[in-house]
KEVODREN-938751 format. One record per residue (C-alpha): residue number from 1; x, y, z; residue in one letter. Coordinates in Angstrom, 2 decimals. Example, Ala and Ser with C-alpha at 12.3 -4.5 7.8 and 13.67 -1.06 7.14 Angstrom:
2
ATOM:1:12.30:-4.50:7.80:a
ATOM:2:13.67:-1.06:7.14:s
//
This chain:
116
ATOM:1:-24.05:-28.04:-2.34:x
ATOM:2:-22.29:-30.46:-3.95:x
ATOM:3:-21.51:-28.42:-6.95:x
ATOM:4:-20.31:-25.71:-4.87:x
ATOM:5:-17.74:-28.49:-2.85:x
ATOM:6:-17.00:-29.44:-6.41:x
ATOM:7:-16.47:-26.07:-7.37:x
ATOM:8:-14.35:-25.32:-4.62:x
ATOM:9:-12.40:-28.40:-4.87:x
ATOM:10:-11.83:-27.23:-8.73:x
ATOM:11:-10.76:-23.75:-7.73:x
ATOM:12:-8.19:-25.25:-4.86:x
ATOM:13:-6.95:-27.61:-7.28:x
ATOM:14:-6.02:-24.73:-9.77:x
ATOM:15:-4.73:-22.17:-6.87:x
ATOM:16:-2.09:-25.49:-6.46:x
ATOM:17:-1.55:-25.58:-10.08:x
ATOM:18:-1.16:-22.27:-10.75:x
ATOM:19:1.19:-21.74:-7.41:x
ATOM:20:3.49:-25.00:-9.02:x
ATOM:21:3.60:-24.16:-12.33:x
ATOM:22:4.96:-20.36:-11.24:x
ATOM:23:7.68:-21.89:-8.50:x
ATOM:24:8.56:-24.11:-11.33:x
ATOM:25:9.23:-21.82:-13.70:x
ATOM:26:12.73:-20.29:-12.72:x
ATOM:27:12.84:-18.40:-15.58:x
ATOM:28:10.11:-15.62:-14.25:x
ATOM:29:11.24:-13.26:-12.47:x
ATOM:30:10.16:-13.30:-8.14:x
ATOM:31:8.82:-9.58:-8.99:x
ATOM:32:6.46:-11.15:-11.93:x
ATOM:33:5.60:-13.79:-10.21:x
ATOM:34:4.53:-11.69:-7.35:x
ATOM:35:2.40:-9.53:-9.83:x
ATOM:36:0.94:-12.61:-11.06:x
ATOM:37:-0.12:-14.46:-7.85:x
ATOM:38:-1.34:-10.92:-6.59:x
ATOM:39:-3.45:-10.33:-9.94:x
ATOM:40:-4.84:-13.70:-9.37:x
ATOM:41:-6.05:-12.72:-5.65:x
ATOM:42:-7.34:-9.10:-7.08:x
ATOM:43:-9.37:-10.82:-9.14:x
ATOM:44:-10.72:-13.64:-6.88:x
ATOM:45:-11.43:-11.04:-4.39:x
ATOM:46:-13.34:-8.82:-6.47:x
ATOM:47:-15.53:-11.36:-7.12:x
ATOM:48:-16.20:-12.73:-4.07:x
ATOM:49:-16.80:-8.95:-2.67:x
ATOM:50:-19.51:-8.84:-5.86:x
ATOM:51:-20.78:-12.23:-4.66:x
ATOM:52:-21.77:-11.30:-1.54:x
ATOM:53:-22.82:-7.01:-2.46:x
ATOM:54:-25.73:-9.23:-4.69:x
ATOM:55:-26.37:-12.03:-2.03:x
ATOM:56:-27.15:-9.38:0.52:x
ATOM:57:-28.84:-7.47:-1.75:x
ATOM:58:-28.26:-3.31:-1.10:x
ATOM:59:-29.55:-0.60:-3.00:x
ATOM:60:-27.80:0.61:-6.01:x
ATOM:61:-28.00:4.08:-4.49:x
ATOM:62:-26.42:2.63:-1.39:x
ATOM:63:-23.55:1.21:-3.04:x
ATOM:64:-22.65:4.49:-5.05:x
ATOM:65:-22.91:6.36:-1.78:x
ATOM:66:-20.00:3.86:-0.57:x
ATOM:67:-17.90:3.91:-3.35:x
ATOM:68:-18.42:7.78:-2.88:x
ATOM:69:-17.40:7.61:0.30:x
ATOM:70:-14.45:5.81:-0.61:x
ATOM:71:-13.14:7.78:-3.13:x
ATOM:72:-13.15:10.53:-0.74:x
ATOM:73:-11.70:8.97:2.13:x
ATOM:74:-9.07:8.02:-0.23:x
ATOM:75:-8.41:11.09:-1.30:x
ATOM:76:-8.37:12.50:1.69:x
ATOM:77:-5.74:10.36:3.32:x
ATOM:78:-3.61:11.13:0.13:x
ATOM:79:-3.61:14.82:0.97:x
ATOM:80:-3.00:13.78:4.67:x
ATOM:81:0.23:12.03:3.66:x
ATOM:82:1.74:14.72:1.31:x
ATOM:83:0.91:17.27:4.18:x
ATOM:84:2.59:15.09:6.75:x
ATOM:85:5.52:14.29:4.28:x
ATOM:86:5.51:18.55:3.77:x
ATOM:87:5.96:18.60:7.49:x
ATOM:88:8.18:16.10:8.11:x
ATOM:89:10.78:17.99:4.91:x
ATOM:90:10.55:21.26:6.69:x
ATOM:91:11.33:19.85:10.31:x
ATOM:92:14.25:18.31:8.67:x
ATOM:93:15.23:21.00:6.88:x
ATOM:94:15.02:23.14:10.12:x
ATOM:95:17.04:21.14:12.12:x
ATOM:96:19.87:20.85:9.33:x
ATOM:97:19.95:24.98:9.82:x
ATOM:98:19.94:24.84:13.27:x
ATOM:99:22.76:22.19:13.71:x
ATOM:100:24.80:23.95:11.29:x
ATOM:101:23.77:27.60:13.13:x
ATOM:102:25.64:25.72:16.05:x
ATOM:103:28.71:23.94:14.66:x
ATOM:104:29.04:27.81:13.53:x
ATOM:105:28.61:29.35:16.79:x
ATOM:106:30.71:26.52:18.29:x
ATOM:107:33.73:27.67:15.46:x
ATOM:108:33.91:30.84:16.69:x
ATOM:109:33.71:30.03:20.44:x
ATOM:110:36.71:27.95:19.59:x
ATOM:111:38.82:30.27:17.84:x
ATOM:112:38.12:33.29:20.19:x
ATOM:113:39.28:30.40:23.24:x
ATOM:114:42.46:29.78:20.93:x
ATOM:115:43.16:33.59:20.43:x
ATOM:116:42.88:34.45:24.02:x
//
């Protein structure tokens, strides 16, 4: 336990470090920086996910069937979103025809009022 407060304390101490040394450095760019600090938590986040897939200790064949899973759901929700997107282009484009379809019936209603 006292290795893994030591551990910890290390790992905080470095987060601070790492967090001072890129707000010091003015030169980098806020959009690298981001990248940076976001690689950082990518990374600590993988493997704390992998930390706890071993400490609780699932079948290989288990995990596949997630990542599986994952991928699909993934993939699905992509399609979802250009589908919706598709949708969303043709409504647009619909109403563009209809509003001009009226501004053009509304022309000619004016100009047969200004004739008569």
């Amino acid at each position: 336990e006292d290795e893994d407060e030591e551990d910890e304390e290390e790992e905080i101490h470095a987060v601070r470090g790492e967090a001072a040394a890129s707000s010091a450095s003015a030169l980098a760019p806020p959009l690298q920086r981001s990248a940076e600090v976001g690689e950082i938590a990518a990374s600590r986040l993988s493997a704390a996910q992998a930390a706890i897939t071993e400490a609780l200790g699932l079948p290989q064949e288990l995990l596949e069937c997630l990542a599986r899973w994952e991928r699909e759901q993934a993939a699905a929700e992509g399609q979802w979103r250009l589908k919706q997107s598709r949708m969303y282009l043709e409504f647009e484009e619909r109403k563009r025809r209809l509003q001009e379809q009226q501004m053009g019936q509304r022309k000619k209603l004016r100009e047969s009022c200004d004739a008569a």
